[in-house]
Rosetta silent file (secondary structure, phi, psi, omega in degrees, C-alpha in Angstrom):
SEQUENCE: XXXXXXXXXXXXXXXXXXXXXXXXXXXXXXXXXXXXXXXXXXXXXXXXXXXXXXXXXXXXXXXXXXXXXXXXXXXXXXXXXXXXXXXXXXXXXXXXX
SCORE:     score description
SCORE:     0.000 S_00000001
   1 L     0.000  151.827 -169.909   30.279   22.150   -7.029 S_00000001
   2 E  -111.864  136.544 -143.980   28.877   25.645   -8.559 S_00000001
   3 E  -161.780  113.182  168.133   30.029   26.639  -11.988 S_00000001
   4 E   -74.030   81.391 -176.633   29.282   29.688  -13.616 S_00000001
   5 E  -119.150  140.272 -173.411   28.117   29.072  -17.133 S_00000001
   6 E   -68.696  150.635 -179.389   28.126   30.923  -19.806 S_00000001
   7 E  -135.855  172.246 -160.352   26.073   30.700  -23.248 S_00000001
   8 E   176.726  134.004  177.205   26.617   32.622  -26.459 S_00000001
   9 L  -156.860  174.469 -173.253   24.478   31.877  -29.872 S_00000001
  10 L   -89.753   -6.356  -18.229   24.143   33.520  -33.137 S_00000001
  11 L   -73.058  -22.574  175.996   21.005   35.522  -33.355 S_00000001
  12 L   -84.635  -12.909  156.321   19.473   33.304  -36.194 S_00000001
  13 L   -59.940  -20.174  160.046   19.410   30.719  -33.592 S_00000001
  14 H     4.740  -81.112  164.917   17.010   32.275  -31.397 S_00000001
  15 H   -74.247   -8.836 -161.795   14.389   30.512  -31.761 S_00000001
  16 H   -69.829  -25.068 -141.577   15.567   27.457  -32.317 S_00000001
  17 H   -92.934  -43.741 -173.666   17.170   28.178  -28.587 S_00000001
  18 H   -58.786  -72.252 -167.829   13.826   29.914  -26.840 S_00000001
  19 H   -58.430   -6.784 -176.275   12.176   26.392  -27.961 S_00000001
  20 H   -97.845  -76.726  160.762   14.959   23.997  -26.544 S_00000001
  21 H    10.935  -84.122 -152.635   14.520   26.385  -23.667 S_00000001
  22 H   -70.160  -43.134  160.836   11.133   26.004  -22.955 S_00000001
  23 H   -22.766  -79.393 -156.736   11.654   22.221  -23.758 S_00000001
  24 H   -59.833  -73.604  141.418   14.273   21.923  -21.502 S_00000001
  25 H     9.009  -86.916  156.945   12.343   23.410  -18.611 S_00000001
  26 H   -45.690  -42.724  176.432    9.370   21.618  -18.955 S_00000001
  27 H   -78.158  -67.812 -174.038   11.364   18.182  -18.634 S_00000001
  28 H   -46.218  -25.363  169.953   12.978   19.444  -15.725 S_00000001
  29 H   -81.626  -28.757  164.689    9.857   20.327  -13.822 S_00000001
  30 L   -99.146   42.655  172.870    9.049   16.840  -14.580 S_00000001
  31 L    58.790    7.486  167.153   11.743   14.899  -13.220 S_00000001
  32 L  -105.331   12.906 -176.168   13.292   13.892  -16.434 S_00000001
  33 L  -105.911   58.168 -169.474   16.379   15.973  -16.989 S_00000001
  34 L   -43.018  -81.952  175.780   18.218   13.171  -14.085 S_00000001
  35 L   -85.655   53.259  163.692   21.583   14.014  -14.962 S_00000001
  36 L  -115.715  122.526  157.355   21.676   17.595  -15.423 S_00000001
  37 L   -25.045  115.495 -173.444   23.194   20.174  -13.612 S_00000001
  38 E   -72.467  143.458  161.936   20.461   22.036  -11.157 S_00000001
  39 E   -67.948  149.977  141.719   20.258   25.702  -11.747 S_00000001
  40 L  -154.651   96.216  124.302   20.306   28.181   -8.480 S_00000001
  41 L  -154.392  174.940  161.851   20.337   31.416  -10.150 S_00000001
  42 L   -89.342  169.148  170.051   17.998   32.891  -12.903 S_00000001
  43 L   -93.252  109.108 -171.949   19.245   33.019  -16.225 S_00000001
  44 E   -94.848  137.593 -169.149   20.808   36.289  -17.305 S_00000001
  45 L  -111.951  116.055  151.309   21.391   38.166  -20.530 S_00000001
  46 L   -43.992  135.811 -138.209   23.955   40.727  -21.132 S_00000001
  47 L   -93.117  115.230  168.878   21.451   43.577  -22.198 S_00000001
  48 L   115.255   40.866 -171.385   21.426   43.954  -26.269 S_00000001
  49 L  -153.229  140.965  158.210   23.490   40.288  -26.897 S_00000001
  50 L   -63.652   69.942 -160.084   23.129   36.969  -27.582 S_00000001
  51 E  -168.827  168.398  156.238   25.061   35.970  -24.603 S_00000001
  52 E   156.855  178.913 -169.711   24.271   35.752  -20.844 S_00000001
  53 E  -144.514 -164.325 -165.894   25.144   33.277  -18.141 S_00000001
  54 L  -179.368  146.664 -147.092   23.338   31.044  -15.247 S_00000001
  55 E  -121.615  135.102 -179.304   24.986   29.588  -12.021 S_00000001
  56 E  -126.006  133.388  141.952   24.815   25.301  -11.734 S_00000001
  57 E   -91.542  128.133 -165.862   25.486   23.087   -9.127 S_00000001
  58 L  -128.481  127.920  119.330   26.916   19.801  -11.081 S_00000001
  59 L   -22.425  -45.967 -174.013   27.846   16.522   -9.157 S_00000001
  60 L  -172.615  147.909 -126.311   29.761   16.129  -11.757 S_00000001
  61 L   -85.786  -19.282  162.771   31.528   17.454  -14.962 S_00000001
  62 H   -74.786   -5.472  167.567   29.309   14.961  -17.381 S_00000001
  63 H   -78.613   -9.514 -163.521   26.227   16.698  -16.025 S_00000001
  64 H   -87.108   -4.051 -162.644   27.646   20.041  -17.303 S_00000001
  65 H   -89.809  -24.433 -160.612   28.714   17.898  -21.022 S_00000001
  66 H   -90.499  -49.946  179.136   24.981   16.574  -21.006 S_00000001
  67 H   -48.357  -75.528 -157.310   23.612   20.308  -20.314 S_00000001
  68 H   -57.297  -20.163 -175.287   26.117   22.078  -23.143 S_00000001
  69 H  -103.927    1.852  135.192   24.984   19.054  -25.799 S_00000001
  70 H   -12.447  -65.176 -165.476   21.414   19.622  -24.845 S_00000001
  71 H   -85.779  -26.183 -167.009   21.947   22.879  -26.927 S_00000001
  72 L   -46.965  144.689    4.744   24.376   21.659  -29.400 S_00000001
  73 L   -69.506  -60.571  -24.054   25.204   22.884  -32.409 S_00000001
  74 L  -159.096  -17.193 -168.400   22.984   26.258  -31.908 S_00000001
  75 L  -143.583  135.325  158.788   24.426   27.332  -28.376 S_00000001
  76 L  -118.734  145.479 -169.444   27.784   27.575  -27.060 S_00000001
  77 L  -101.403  152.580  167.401   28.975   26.900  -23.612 S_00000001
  78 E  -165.880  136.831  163.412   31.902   27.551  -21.137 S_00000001
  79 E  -139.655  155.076 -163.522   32.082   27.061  -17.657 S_00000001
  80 E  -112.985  158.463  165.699   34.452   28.438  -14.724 S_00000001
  81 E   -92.719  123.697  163.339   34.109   26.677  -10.927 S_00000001
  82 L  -117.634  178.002  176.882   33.624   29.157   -8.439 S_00000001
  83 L  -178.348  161.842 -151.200   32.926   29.351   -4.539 S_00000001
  84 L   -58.546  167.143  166.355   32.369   31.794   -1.847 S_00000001
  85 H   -54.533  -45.736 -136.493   34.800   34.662   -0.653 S_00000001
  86 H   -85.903  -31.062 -172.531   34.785   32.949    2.563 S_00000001
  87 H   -75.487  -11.389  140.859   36.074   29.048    1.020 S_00000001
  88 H   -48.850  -70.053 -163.926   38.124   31.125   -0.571 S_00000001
  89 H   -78.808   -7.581  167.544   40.123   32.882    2.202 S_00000001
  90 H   -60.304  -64.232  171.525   39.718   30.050    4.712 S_00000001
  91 H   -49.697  -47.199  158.236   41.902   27.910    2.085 S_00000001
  92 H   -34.698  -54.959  175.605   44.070   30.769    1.641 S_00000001
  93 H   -82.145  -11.672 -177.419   44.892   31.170    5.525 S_00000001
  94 H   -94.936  -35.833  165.746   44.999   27.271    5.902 S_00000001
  95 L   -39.883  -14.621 -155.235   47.906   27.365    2.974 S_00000001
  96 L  -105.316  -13.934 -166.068   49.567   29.718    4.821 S_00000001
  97 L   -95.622    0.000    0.000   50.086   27.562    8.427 S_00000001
């Protein structure tokens, strides 16, 4: 399922967060980040903010709990489920018969 999630930090966390980043990364290009939620977007910054989001596909809602305490305290998380226009109105018109 694909989940839009969001991050938000304080600005003195920065760095702490670019190295947990790069961290984070690295273990994933090496197979050890198992039971994490896969990225398919890039990760995006609202332009001037400590904020930005990134699009996951999660199996399942402890890969998205293992992702937000990755970052913990230093980053905060929220995520919404989303899914195309078209699984949208296809459910829509099959509610309707």
């Amino acid at each position: 399922m694909l989940f839009v999630a969001y991050w938000e930090m304080d600005p003195e966390h920065l760095d702490d967060n670019i190295a947990t980043y790069q961290k984070q990364m690295a273990e994933r290009k090496e197979g050890k980040l198992v039971n994490h939620p896969k990225p398919v977007s890039d990760n995006y910054v609202f332009s001037g903010e400590n904020r930005g989001f990134r699009i996951f596909d999660a199996e399942n809602l402890t890969q998205l709990e293992n992702l937000k305490f990755y970052y913990h305290p230093k980053m905060r998380w929220t995520f919404e489920p989303i899914c195309t226009a078209e699984e949208s109105i296809t459910a829509y018109l099959k509610s309707k018969k």
